[in-house]
C-alpha positions as CSV (number, residue, x, y, z in Angstrom):
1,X,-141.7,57.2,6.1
2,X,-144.7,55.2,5.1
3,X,-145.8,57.3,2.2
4,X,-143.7,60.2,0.2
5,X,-143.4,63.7,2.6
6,X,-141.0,66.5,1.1
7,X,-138.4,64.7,2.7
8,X,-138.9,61.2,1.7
9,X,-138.8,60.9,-2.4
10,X,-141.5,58.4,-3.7
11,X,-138.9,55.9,-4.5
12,X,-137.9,55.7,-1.0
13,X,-141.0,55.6,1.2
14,X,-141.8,52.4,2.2
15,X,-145.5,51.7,0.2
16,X,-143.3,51.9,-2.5
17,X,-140.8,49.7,-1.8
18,X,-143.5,47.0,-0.6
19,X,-145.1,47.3,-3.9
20,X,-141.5,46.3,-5.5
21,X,-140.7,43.3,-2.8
22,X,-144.8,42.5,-3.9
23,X,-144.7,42.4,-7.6
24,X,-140.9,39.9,-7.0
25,X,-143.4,37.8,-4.9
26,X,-144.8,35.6,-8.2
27,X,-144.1,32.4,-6.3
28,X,-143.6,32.0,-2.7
29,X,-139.9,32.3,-1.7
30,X,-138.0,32.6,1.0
31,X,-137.1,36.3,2.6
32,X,-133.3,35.6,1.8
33,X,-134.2,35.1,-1.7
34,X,-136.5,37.8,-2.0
35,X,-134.3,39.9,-0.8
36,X,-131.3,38.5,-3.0
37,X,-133.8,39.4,-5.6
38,X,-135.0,42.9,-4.5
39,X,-131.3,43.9,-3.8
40,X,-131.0,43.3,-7.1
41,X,-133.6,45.9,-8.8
42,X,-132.3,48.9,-6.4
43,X,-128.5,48.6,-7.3
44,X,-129.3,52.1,-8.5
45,X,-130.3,53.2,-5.2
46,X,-129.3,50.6,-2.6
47,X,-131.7,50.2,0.3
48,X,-130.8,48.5,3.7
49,X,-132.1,45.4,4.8
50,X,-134.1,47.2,7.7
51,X,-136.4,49.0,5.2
52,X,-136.5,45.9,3.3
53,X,-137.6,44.5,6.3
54,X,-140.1,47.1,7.1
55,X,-141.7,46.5,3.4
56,X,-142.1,42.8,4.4
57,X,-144.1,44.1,7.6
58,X,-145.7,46.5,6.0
59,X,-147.2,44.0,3.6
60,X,-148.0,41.6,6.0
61,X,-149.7,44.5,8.1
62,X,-151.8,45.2,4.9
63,X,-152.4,41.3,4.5
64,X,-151.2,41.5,1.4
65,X,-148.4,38.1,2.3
66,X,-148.4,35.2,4.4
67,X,-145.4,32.9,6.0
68,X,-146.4,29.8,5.8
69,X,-145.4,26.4,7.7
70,X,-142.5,25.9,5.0
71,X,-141.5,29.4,5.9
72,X,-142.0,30.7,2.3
73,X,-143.3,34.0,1.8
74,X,-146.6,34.6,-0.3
75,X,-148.8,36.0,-2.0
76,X,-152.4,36.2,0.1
77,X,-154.9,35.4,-2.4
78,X,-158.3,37.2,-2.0
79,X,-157.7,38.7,1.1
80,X,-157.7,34.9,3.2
């Protein structure tokens, strides 16, 4: 589920979609908007809230985002 098995497809394991939610993360927003956003980019291939949601853990689990006190979403810089 995390990374791409035979039955997963790249596009649809979750690193992958962290790395999209990431790269829509140039300044910090809330999740509704970055979701708004990311929903977006995969009208294609529509992806429900709960993996978006499990993209948002998966990057905070990586440290790769923080929630800070205004409850916006960001971009950790230099692993802090």
């Amino acid at each position: 589920m995390i990374l791409p098995t035979k039955n997963i497809s790249p596009d649809r394991a979750l690193l992958t979609l962290a790395g999209k939610v990431f790269d829509g993360l140039g300044s910090p927003r809330t999740v509704s908007g970055v979701w708004d956003e990311f929903r977006l980019q995969q009208e294609a291939r529509p992806v429900s809230y709960a993996f978006f949601i499990l993209a948002i853990d998966l990057l905070f689990l990586m440290k790769l985002v923080s929630l800070g006190d205004d409850g916006l979403i960001r971009r950790r810089v230099g692993g802090q």
